[in-house]
Residue frames as qw, qx, qy, qz and C-alpha x, y, z in Angstrom:
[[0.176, 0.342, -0.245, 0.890, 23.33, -0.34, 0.88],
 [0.403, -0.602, -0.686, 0.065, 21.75, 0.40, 4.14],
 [0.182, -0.727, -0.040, -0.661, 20.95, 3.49, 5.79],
 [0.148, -0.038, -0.700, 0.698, 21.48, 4.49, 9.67],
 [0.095, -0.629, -0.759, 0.140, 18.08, 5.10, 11.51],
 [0.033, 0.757, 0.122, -0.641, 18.34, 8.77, 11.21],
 [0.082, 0.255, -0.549, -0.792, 18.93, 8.50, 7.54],
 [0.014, 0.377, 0.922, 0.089, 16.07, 6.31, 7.43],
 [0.013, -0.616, -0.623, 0.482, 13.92, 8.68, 8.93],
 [0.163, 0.583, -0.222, -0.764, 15.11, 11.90, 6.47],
 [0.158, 0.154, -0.674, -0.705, 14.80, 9.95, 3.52],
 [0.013, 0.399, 0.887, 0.233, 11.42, 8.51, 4.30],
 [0.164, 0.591, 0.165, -0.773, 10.54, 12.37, 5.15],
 [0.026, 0.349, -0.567, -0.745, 11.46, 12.84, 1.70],
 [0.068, -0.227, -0.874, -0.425, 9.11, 9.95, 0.29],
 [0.105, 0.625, 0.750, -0.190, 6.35, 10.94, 2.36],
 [0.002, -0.562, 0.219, 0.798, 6.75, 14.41, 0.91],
 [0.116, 0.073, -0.744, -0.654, 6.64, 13.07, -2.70],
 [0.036, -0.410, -0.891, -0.192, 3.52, 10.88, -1.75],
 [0.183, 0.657, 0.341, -0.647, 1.81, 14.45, 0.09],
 [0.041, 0.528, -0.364, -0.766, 2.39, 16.16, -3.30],
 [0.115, -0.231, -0.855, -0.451, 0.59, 12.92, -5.51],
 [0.049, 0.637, 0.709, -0.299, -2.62, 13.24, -3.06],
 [0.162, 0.696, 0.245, -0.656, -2.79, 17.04, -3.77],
 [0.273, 0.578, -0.405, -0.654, -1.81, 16.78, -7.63],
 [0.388, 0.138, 0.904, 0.116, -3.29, 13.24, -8.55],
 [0.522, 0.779, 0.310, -0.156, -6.27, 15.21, -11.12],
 [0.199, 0.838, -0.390, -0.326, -3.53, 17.00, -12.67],
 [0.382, -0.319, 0.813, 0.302, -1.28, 14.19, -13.20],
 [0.509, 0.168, 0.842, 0.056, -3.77, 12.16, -14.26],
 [0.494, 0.804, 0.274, -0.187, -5.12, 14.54, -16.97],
 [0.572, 0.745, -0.230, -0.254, -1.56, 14.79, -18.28],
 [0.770, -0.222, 0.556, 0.220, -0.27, 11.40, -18.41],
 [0.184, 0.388, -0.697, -0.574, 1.03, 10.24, -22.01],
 [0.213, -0.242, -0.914, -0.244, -0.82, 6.85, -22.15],
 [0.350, -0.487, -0.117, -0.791, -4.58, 7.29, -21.10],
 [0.389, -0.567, 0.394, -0.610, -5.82, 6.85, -17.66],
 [0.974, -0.092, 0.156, -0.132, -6.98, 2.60, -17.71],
 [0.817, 0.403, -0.307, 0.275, -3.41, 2.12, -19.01],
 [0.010, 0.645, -0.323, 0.692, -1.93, 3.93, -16.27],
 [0.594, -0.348, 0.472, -0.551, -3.94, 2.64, -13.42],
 [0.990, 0.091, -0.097, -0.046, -3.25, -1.42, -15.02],
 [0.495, 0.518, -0.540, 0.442, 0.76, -0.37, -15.08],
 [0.096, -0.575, 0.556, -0.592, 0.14, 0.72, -11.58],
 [0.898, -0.191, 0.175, -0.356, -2.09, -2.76, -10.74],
 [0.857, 0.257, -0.393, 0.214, 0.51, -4.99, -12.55],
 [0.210, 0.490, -0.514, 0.672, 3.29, -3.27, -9.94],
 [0.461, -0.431, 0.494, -0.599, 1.35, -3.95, -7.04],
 [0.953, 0.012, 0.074, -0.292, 0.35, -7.45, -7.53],
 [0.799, 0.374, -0.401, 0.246, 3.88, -8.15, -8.44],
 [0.101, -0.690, 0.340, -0.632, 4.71, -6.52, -5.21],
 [0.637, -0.469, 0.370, -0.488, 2.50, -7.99, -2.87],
 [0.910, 0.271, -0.312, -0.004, 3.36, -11.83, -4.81],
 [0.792, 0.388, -0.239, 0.407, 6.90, -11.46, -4.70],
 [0.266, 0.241, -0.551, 0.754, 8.37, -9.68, -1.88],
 [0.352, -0.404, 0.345, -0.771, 5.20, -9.10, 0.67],
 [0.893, -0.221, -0.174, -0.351, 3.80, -12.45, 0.85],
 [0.769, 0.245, -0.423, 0.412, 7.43, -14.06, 1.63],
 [0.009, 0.520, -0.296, 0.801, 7.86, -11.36, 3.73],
 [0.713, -0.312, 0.130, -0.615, 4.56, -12.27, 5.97],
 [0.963, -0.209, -0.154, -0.066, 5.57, -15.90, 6.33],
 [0.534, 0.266, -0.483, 0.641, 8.91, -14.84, 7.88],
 [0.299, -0.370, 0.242, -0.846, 7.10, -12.49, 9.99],
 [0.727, -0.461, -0.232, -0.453, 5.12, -15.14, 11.31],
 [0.702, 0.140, -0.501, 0.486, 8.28, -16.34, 13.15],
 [0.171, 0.321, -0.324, 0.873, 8.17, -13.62, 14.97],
 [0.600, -0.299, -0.122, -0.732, 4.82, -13.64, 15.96],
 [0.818, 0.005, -0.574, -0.023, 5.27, -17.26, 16.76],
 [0.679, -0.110, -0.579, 0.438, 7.66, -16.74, 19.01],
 [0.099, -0.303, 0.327, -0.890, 6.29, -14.22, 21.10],
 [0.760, -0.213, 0.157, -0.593, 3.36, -16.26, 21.68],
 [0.484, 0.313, -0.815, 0.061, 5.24, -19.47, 22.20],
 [0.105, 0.116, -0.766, 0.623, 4.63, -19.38, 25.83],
 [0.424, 0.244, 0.317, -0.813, 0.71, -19.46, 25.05],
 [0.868, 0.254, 0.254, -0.343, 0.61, -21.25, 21.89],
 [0.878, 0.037, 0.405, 0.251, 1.84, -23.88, 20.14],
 [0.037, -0.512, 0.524, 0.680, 4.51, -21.86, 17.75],
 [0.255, 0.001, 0.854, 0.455, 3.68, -24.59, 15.23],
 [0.136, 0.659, 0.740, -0.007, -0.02, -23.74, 15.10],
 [0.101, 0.867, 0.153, -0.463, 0.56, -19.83, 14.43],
 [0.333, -0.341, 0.539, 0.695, 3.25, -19.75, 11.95],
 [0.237, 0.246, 0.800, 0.494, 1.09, -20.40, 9.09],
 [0.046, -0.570, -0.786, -0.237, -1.55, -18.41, 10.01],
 [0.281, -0.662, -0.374, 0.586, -1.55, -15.29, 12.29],
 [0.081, 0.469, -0.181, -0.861, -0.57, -12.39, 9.81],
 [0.072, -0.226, -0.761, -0.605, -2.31, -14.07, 6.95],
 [0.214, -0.698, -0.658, 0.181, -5.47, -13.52, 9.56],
 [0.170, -0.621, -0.081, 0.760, -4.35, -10.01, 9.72],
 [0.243, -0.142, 0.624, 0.729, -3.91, -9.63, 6.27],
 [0.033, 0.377, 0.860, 0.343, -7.00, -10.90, 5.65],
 [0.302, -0.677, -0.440, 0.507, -8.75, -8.62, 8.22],
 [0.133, -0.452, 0.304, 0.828, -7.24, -5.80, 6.09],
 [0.019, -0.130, -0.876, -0.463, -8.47, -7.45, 3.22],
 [0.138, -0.505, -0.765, 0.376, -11.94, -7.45, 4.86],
 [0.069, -0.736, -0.360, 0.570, -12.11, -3.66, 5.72],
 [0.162, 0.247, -0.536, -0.791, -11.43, -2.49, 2.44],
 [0.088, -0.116, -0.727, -0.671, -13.71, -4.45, 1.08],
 [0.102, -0.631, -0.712, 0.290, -16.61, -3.48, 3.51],
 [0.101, -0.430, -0.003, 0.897, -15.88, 0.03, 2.41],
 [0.019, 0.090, -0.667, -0.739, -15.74, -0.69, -1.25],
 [0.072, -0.466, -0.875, -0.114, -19.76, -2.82, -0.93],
 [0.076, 0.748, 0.568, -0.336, -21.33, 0.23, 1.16],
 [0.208, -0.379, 0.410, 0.803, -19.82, 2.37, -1.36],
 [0.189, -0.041, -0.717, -0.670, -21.15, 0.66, -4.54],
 [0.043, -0.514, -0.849, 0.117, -24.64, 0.00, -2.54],
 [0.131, 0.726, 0.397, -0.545, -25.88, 3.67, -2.35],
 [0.311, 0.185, -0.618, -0.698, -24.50, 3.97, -6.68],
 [0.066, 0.152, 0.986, 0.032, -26.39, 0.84, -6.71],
 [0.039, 0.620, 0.764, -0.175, -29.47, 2.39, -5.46],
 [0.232, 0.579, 0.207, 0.754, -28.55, 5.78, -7.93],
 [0.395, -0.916, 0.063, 0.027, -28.00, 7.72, -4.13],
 [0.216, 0.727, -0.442, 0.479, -24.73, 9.47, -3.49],
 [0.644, -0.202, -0.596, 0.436, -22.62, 7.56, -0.75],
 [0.399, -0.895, -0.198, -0.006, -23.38, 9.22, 2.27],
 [0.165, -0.863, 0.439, -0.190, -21.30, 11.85, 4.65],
 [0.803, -0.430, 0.399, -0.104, -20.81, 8.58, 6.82],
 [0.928, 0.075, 0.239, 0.278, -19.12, 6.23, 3.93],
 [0.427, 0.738, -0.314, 0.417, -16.90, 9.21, 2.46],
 [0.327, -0.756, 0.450, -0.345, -15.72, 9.79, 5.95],
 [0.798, -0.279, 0.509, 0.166, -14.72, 5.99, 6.53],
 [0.794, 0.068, 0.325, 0.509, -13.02, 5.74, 3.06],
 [0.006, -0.808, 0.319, -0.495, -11.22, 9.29, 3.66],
 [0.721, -0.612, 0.254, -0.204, -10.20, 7.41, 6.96],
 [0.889, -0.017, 0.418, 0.186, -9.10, 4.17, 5.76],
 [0.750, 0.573, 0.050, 0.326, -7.39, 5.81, 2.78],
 [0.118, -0.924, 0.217, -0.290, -5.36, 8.29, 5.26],
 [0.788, -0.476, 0.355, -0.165, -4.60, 5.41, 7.13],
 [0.844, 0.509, 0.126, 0.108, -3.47, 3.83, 3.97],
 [0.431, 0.842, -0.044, 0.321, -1.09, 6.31, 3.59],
 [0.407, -0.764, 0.466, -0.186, 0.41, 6.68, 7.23],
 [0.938, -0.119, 0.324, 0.017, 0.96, 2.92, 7.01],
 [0.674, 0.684, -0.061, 0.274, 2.99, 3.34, 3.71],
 [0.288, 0.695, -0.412, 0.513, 5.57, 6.02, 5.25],
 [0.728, -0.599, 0.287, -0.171, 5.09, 4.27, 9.04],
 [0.958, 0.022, 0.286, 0.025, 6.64, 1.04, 7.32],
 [0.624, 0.746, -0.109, 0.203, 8.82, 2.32, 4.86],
 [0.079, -0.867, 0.457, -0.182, 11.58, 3.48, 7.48],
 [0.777, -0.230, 0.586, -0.035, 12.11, 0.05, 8.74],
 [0.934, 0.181, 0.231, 0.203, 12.11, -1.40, 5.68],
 [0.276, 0.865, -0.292, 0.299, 15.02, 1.53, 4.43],
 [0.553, -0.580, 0.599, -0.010, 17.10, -0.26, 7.79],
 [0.796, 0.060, 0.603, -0.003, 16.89, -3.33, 5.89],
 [0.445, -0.082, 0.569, 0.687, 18.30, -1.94, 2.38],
 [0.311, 0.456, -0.258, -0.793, 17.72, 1.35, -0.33],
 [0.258, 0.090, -0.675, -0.686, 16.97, -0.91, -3.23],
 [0.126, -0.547, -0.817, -0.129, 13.72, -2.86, -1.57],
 [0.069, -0.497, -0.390, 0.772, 13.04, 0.38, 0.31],
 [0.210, 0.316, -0.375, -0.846, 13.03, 2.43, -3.22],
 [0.076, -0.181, -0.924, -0.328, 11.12, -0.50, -4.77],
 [0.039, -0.549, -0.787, 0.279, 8.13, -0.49, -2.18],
 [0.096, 0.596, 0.176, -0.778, 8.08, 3.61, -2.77],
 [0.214, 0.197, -0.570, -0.769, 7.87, 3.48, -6.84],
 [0.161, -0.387, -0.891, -0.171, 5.36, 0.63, -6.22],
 [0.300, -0.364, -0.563, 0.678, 3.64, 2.92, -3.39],
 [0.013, 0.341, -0.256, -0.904, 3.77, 5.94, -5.21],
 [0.339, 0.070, -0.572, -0.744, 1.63, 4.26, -8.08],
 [0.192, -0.207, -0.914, 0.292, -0.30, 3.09, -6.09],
 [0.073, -0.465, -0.239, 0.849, -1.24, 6.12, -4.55],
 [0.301, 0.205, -0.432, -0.825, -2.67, 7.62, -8.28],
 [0.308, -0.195, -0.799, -0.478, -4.42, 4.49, -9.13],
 [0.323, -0.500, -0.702, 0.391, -6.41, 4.46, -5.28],
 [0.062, -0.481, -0.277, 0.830, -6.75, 8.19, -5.30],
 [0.381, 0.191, -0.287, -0.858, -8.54, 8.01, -8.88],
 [0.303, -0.315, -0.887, -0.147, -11.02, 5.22, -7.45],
 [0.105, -0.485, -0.338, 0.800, -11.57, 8.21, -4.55],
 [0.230, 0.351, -0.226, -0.879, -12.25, 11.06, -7.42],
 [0.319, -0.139, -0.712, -0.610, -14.59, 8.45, -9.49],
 [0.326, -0.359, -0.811, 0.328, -16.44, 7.56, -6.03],
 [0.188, -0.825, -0.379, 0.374, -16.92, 10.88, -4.76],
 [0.401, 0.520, 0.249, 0.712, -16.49, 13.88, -7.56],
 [0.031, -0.819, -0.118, -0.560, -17.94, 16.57, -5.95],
 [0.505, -0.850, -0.051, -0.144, -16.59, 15.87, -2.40],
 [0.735, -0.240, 0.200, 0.601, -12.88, 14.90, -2.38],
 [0.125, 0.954, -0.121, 0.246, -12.03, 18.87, -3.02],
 [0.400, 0.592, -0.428, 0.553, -8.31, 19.94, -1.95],
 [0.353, -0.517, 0.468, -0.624, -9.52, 20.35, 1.51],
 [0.968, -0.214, 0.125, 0.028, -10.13, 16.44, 1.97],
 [0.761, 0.460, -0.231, 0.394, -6.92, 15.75, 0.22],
 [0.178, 0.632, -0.587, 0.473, -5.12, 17.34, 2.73],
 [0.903, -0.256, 0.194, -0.285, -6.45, 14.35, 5.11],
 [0.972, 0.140, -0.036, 0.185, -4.32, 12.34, 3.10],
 [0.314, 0.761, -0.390, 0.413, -1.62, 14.42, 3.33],
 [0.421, -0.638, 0.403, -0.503, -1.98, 14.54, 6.73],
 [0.978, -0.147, 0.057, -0.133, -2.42, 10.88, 6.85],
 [0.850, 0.380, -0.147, 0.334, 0.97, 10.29, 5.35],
 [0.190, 0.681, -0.415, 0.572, 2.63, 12.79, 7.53],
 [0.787, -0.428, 0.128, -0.427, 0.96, 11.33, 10.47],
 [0.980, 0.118, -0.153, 0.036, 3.11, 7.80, 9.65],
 [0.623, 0.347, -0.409, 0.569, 6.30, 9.27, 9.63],
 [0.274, -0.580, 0.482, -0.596, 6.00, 11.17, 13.17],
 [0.898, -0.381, 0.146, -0.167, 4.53, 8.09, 14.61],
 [0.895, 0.166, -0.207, 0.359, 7.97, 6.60, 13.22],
 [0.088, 0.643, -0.341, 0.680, 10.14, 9.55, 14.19],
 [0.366, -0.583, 0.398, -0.607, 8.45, 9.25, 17.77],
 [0.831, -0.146, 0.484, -0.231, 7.93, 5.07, 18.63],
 [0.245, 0.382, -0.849, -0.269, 10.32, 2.82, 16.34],
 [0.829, -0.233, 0.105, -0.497, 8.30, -0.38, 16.16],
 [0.516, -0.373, 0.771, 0.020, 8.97, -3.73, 16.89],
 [0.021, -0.210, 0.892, 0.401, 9.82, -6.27, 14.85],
 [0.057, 0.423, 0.904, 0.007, 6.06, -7.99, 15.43],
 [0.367, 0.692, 0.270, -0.560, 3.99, -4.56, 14.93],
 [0.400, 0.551, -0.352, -0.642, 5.46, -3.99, 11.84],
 [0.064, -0.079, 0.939, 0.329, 4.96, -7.43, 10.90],
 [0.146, 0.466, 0.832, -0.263, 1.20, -7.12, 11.69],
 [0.296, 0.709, 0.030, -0.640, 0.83, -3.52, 10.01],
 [0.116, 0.413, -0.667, -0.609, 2.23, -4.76, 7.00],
 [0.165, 0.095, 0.976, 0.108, 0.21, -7.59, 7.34],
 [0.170, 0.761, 0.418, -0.467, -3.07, -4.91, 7.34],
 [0.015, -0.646, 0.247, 0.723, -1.55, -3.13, 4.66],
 [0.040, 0.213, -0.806, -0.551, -0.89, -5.97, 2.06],
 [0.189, 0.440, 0.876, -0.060, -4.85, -7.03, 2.89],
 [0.268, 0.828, 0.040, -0.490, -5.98, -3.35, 1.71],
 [0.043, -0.500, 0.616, 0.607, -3.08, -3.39, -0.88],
 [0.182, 0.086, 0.948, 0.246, -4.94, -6.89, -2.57],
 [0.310, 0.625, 0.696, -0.170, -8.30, -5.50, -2.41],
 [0.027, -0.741, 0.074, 0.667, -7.27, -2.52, -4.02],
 [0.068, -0.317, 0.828, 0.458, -6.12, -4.53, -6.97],
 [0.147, 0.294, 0.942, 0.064, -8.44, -6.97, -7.44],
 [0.008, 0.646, 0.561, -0.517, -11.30, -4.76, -6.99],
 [0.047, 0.836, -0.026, -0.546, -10.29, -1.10, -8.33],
 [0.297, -0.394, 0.648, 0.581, -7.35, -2.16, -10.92],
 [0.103, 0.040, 0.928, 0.356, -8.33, -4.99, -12.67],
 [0.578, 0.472, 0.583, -0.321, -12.44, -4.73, -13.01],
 [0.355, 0.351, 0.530, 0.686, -13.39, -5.28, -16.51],
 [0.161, 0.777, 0.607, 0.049, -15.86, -2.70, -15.88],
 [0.019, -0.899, 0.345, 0.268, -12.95, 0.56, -15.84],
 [0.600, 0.740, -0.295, 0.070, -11.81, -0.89, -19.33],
 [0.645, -0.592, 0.413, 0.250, -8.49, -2.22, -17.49],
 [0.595, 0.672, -0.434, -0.075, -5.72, -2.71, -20.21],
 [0.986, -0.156, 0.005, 0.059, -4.19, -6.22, -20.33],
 [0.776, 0.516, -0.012, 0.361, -1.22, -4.99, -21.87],
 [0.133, 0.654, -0.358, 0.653, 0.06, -2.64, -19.63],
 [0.609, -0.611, 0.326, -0.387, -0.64, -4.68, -16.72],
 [0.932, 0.126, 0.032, 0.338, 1.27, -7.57, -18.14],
 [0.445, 0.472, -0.320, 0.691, 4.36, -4.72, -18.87],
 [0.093, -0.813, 0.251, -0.517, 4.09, -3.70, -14.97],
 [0.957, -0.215, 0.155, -0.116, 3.25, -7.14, -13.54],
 [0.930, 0.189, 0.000, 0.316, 6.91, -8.11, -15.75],
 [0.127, 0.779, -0.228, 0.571, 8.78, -4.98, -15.41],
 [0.481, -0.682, 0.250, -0.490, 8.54, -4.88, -11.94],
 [0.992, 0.102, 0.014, -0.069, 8.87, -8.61, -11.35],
 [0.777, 0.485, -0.027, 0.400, 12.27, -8.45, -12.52],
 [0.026, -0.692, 0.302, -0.656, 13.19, -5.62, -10.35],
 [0.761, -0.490, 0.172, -0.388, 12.49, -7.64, -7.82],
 [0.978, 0.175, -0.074, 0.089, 14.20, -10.42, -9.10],
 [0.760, 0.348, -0.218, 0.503, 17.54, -8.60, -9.24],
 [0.216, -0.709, 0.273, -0.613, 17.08, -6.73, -6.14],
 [0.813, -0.444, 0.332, -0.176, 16.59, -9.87, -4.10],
 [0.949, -0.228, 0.043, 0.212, 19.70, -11.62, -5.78],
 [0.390, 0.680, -0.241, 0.573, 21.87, -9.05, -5.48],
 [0.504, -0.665, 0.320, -0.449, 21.08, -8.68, -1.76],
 [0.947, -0.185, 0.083, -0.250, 21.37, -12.23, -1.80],
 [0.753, 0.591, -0.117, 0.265, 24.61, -12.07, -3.37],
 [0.024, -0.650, 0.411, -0.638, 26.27, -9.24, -1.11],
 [0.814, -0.467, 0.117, -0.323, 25.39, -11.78, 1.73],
 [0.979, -0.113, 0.050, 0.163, 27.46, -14.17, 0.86]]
């Protein structure tokens, strides 16, 4: 099922809504989950790693077609295909994890991360967030059931990344930052609402997205050192997985 471009737009109001409403109530949630908080934030690492695997890497090496062939007339198509958004990706990849180092350097040295590093990851995590609902509308052209997918992945996302935020910086990520993120996320959809992108931005944001999305995982999820639980990232990593599985041959199905 696909959506027109104005339904796109109302129903990814709707998600960014849902995702304003995790930023400002992510402590609450997370104090009443049922399962405790490292089991939670492994369900929500298995889901993203099965995410970015299975439908965003595939994704990025179609996208480089695109990329390819806009610079055709400059470079060798063959020489970019393989390699442009994965450079982006990576690049993403990158700036997260420059955050994450000057972060753990001023725990390191038992000093409170400065004004300067909250304010760049409060940035980068706002940014995080616009990207999410920028991208989301496009992919809602392109069919409800990967659209919905990316948002339940998204969504948990969101919690596990916004309680690496609250263990980083307790005393300063008060309601009034949080609404940064809000803002960040509301910020995505107008830029959609007001500039539809092309086929090659949103291949390149996404590519920026899924390099933040990996470090996020690797990094935050999984360390051994927040206790991660194998078990519930194996049941989101397989859960999810599967949803994928019968979302892409069902589309694949209705094609033919």
């Amino acid at each position: 099922m696909t959506l027109s471009q104005a339904g796109s737009l109302w129903a990814t109001l709707a998600v960014t809504l849902v995702l304003g409403a995790l930023h400002l109530l992510a402590p609450y949630i997370r104090r009443t989950l049922p399962v405790p908080t490292q089991a939670a934030t492994s369900l929500g690492g298995g889901i993203a790693a099965a995410y970015v695997f299975l439908y965003l890497l595939p994704r990025l090496a179609e996208g480089n077609e695109a990329v390819a062939h806009v610079l055709e007339e400059e470079v060798h198509a063959g020489r970019v295909r393989g390699f442009i958004l994965f450079l982006v990706a990576l690049i993403g990849f990158f700036t997260f994890y420059a955050l994450e180092r000057a972060t753990h350097r001023t725990k390191g040295h038992e000093q409170e991360p400065t004004r300067l590093v909250f304010a760049c990851q409060l940035g980068f995590f706002a940014l995080y967030s616009g990207l999410i609902t920028y991208t989301l509308a496009t992919k809602l052209d392109a069919g409800l059931a990967p659209a919905a997918l990316f948002a339940v992945a998204m969504g948990l996302h969101v919690l596990a990344t916004d309680g690496v935020l609250a263990e980083h910086f307790p005393v300063s990520l008060t309601t009034r930052w949080r609404l940064v993120l809000v803002a960040g996320a509301g910020a995505g959809w107008l830029t959609a609402v007001v500039a539809q992108p092309t086929s090659v931005v949103m291949n390149l944001l996404t590519a920026f997205l899924g390099g933040g999305i990996l470090l996020n995982v690797f990094v935050d999820e999984l360390a051994p050192e927040r206790h991660s639980s194998f078990a519930w990232f194996t049941v989101g990593l397989a859960s999810y997985s599967a949803l994928l599985a019968i979302a892409t041959f069902t589309t694949e199905l209705g094609a033919a």
